[in-house]
C-alpha positions in Angstrom: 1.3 10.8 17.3 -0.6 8.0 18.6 0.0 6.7 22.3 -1.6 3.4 21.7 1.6 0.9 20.0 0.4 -0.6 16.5 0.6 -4.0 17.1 -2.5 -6.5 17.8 -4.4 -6.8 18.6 -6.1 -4.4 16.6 -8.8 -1.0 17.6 -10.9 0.6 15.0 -8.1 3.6 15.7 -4.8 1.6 15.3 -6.2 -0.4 12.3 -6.4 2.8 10.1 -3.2 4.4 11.7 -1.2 1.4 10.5 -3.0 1.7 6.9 -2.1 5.2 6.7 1.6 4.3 7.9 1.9 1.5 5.4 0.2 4.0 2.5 3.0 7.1 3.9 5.9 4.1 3.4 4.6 3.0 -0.1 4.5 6.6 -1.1 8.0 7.2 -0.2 8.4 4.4 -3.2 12.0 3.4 -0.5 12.5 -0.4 -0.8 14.3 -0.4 2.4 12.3 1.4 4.1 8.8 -0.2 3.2 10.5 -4.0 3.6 10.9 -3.4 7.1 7.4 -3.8 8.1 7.3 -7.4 7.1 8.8 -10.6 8.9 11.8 -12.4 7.8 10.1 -14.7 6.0 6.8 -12.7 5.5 4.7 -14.5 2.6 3.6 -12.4 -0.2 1.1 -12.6 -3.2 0.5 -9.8 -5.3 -1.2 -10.4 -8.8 0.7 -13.5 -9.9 4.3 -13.1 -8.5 4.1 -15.3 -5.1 7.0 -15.1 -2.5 8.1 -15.1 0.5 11.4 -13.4 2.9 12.0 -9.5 3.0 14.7 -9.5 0.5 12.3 -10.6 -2.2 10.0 -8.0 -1.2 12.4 -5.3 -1.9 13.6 -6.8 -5.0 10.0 -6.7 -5.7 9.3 -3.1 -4.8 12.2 -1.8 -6.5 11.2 -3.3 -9.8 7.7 -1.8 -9.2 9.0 1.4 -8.7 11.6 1.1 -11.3 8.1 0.8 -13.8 5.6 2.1 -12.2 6.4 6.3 -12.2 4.8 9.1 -11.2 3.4 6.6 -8.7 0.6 7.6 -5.7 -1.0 5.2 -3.9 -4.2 5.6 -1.2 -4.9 3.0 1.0 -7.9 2.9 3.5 -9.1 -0.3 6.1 -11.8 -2.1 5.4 -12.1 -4.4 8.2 -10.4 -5.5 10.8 -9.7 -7.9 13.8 -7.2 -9.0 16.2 -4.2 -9.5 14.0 -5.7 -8.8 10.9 -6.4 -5.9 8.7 -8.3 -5.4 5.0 -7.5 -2.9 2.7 -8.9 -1.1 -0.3 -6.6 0.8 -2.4 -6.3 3.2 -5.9 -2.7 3.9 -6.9 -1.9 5.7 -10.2 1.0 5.6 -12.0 2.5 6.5 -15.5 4.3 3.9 -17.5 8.0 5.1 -19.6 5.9 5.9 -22.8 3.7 8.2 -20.8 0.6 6.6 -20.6 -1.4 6.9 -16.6 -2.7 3.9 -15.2 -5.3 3.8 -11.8 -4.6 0.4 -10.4 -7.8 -0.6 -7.7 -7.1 -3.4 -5.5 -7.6 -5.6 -2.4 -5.2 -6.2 0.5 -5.3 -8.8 2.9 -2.6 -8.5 5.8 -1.8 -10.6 8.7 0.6 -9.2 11.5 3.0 -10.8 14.4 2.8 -9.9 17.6 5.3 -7.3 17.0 3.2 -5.7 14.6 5.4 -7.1 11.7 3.5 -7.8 8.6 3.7 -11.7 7.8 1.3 -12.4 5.0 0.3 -10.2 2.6 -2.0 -11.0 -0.5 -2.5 -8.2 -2.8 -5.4 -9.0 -6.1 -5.1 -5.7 -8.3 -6.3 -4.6 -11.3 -4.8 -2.0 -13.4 -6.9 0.2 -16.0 -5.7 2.7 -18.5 -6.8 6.0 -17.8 -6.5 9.8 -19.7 -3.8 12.1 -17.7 -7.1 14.4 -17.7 -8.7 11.3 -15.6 -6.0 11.4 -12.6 -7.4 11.8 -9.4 -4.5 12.0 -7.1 -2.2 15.0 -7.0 0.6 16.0 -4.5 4.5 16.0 -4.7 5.8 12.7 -4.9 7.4 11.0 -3.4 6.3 11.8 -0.2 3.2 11.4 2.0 -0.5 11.9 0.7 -1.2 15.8 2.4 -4.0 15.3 5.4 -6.9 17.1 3.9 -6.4 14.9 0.3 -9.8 13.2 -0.8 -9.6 8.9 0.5 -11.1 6.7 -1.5 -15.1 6.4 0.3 -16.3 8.8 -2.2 -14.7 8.2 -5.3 -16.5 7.7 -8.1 -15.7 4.0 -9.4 
């Protein structure tokens, strides 16, 4: 439990506590639950789709996770300053015919002074891989266990 709020601005220590918050939400693949870290009217890009308001982000999330199963996602900073955060990130998922996907991406967030998220642009990639390929492995949904592997020394 941290003692220091995560809001801006921004330490080294509540930058990656808010990335691992964010990558504990997403994993709960919970549309309410992960919409309520953006504004209102929080603006969004992610791949082509462009939005903006916290209802279309859970629409959004909910037709993600509708398609995207099996999912597990791991997110770590990048960078940081005062109301701003970058993220890497590998999630994989399984499509309904069975075949695994690792998606690699870039995330650019910008925060309130609440610590609300309200912008968000997301550039992902997606790339077909063999089950045998999978790297990440714990019960989902839920929270990526403490002593799992981040994404520093992975190999691509």
């Amino acid at each position: 439990m941290m003692s220091t709020p995560l809001v801006p601005p921004f330490t080294r220590e509540t930058a990656i506590a808010k990335v691992r918050i964010a990558e504990n939400a997403w994993n709960s693949r919970d549309p309410d639950r992960v919409c309520l870290a953006y504004t209102e009217d929080s603006f969004w890009r992610n791949r082509a789709e462009v939005f903006r308001g916290r209802e279309k982000i859970r629409e959004f999330l909910q037709r993600k996770w509708d398609k995207e199963l099996n999912y597990r996602l791991v997110k770590e900073m990048w960078a940081f300053g005062e109301n701003r955060i970058a993220v890497r990130f590998q999630y994989e998922w399984q499509d309904d015919a069975g075949q695994w996907y690792r998606a690699y991406g870039n995330e650019n967030w910008e925060f309130d002074k609440a610590g609300l998220m309200r912008r968000r642009e997301a550039s992902i990639n997606d790339k077909p891989i063999a089950e045998l390929e999978r790297r990440f492995f714990w019960d989902a949904p839920g929270d990526r266990p403490l002593d799992h592997p981040g994404l520093i020394n992975s190999p691509e």
